[in-house]
N, C-alpha and C positions, 0 to 999 in steps of 0.2 A: 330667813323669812319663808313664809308656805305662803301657795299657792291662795287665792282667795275662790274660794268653789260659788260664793252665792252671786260675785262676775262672769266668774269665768275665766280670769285672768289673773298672772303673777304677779310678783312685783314690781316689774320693769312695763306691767301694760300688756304683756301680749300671754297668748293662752297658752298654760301648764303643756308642759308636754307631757304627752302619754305613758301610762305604766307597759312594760310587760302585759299584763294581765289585761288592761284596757285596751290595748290594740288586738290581742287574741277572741277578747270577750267581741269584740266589733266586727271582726272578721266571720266569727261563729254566726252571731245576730245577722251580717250582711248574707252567708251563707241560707241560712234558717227564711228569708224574706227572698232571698232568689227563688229558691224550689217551692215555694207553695203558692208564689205567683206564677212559676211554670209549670205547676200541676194542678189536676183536679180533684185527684182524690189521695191528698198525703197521708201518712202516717206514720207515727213516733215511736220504736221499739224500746219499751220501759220495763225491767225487770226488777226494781229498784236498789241497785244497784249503784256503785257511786257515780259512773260515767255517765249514764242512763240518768242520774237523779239531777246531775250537773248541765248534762245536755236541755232535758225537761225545764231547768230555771232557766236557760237562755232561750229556751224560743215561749215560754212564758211572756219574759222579759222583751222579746222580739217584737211583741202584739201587745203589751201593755199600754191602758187598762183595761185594752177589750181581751174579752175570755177569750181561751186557745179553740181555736174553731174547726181540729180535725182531734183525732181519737188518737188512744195509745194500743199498740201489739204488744201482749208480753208471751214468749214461747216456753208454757210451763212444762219442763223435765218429770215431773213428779215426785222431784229428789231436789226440790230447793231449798234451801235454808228459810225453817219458819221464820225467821227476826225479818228477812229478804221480802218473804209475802206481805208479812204485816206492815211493813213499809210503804211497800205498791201500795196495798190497800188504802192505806190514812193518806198518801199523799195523792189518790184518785179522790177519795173521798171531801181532801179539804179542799181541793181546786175544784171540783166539780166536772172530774172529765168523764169522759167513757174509755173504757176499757176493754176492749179484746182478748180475749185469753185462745191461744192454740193449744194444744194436750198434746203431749207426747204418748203417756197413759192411753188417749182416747184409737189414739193410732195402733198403739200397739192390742189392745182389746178387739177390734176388729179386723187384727189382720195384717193389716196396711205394712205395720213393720214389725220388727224382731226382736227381743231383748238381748243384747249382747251377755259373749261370756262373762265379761269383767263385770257387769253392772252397771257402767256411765251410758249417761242416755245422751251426755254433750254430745256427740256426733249423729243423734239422729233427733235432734230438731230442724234440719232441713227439710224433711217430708212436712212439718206442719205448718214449717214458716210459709214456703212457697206455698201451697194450698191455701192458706189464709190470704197470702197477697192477688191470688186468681180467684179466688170466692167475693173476696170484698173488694177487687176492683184498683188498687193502691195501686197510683203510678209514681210515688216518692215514696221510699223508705229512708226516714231518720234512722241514722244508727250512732252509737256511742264510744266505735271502733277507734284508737290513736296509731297513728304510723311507728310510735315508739314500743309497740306492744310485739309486732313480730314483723319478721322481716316480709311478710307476701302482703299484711297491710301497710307497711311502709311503703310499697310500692305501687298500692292501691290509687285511683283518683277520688280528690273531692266527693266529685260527680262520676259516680260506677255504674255505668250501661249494665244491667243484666237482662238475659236471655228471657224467652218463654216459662225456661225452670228454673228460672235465679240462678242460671249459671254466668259463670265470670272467665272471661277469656282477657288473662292478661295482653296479650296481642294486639288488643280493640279495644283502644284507651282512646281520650281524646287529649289533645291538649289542654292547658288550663294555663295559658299566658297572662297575664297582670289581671290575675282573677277573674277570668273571664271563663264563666262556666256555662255547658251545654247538656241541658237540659233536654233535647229532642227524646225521642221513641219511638220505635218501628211498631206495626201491631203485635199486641201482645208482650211486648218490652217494658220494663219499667227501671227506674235510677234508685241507686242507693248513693243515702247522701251522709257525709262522713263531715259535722261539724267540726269536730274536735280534732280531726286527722292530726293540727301541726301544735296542738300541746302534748308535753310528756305529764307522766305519774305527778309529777313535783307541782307542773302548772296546775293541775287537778285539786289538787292538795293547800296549794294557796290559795286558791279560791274558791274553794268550800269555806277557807277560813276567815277571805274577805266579806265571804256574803253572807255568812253562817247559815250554811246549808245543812239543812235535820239529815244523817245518813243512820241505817242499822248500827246498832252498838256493835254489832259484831267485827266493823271496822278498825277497832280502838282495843284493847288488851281488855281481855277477861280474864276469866278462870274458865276451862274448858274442857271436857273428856276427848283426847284423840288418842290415836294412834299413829306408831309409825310403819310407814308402806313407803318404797320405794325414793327412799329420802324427806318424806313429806310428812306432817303432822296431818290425818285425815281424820274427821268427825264420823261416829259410828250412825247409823241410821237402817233403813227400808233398806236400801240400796243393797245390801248382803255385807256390810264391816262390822267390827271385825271378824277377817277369818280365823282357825286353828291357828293359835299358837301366836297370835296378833293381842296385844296385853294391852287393855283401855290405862290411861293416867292422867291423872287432871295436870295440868301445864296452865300456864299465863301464855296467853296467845290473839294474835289477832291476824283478818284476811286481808290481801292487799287485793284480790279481783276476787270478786266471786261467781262461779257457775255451780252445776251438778253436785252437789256435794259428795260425789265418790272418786274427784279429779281433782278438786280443788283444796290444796294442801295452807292451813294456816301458819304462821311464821310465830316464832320465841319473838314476845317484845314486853316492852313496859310503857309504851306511847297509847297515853289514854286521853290524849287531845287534838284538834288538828295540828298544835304545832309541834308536840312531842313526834306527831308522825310526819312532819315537815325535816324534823333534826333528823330525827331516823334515817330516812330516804336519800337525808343529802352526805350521808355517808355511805348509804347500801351502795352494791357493784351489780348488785342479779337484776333484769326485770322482773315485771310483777310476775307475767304468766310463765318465764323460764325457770324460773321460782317455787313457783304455787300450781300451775297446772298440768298435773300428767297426759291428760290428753295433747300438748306440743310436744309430747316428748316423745311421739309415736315412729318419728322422720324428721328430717331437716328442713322436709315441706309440708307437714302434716298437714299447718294451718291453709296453706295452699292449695292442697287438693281437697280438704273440706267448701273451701270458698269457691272454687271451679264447678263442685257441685250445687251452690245456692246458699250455703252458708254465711252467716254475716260478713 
């Protein structure tokens, strides 16, 4: 016998116990209602992305049926995957929010920064991010970061004190006992708050499927011209690929994270659903970014000393 959902209760009288997913999704929701009753001016980092798109339905879902009452930051590289924009775009557009855009592009046009030799701009969206959180004032930054993604955010908190520059001093952590999160801020300090921290790729992945969440096809196996670079299938674009001697070939493929499109490497698959990419994942052994992102594969703390300087 199943649970009776229009009670609330079992068979025996008393109420269903909780899924996986249903205590994750509640935890996230409790998270997402802590920080923007302990801030004034929150904001939600959306790339559209899958994590970013997942996070977005919960604190939706947070504040339903009243509309989401603070903005989104997306930090544009200049080198994103169109399917990626077009996503952001329809899903600002169908909810009705506003949207922030930082430039990478615009920084580096005047100056501010440098275009690296290789072409990836992932590591210098910290100059825009942090300028956009000191221009417009954000003392909570949403992010869509998982602890299962690399080892310096697994060791991240909840609730991420950062500095004046978004810097992150692992040292100067707070505790987070039976979810008890701290929220304060010195001047000029503000939190980055990490709903997702304690799901992995898989939890992601189910519940895209429970709630059927719209993501970029690019998710899901196409057909697609890349190349390969440094173990990875990388998409040709602006960015400068391919180089000499770098041979384009259309492949079945699809992304499990997506940034930069000159870092971020798509994988051989045939998973053109969420639950084909539910099978997939629960046999894969790699993470997503150990996997697919060359920029972690710079050090064994790349991600770490990106985040020390202001990085998500």
């Amino acid at each position: 016998m199943t649970a009776d959902r229009t009670s609330g209760t079992g068979p025996d009288g008393r109420p269903p116990a909780l899924s996986q997913l249903d205590l994750l999704e509640a935890d996230a929701v409790h998270i997402i209602r802590e920080a923007v009753a302990e801030s004034e001016r929150p904001v939600l980092l959306f790339s559209g992305g899958k994590d970013s798109t997942v996070l977005l339905h919960l604190a939706r879902k947070a504040f339903s049926p009243a509309p989401l009452s603070f903005p989104l930051l997306h930090v544009d590289t200049g080198h994103n995957f169109p399917e990626v924009l077009a996503h952001r775009d329809r899903a600002v557009a169908a909810h009705r929010l506003h949207l922030h855009v930082a430039s990478v592009q615009e920084f580096i046009d005047d100056g501010r920064l440098r275009e690296r030799r290789d072409g990836t701009r992932n590591a210098l969206q910290t100059a825009p991010l942090t300028a956009a959180i000191q221009r417009h004032g954000f003392d909570a930054v949403f992010g869509g970061a998982r602890r299962d993604e690399d080892r310096a955010r697994a060791k991240e908190r909840v609730f991420s004190i950062r500095d004046g520059s978004g810097g992150w001093d692992p040292h100067r952590q707070r505790p987070e006992l039976w979810q008890l999160y701290n929220a304060r801020r010195g001047p000029g300090e503000h939190v980055r708050v990490f709903p997702l921290s304690d799901w992995t790729e898989l939890d992601v992945w189910h519940y895209i499927a429970r709630e059927g969440i719209d993501l970029p096809a690019l998710y899901y196996a196409h057909h697609r011209k890349v190349f390969a670079r440094d173990g990875m299938w990388l998409a040709p674009g602006a960015w400068g690929g391919p180089a000499d001697g770098e041979r384009l070939e259309t492949r079945l493929v699809r992304y499990r994270t997506v940034g930069d499109m000159s870092c971020t490497g798509a994988v051989d698959s045939q998973a053109a659903t969420p639950a084909q990419v539910i099978a997939e994942l629960a046999r894969c052994r790699s993470t997503e970014r150990g996997a697919t992102r060359a920029d972690d594969r710079v050090s064994d703390c790349a991600m770490e000393d990106r985040k020390r300087e202001g990085y998500f």
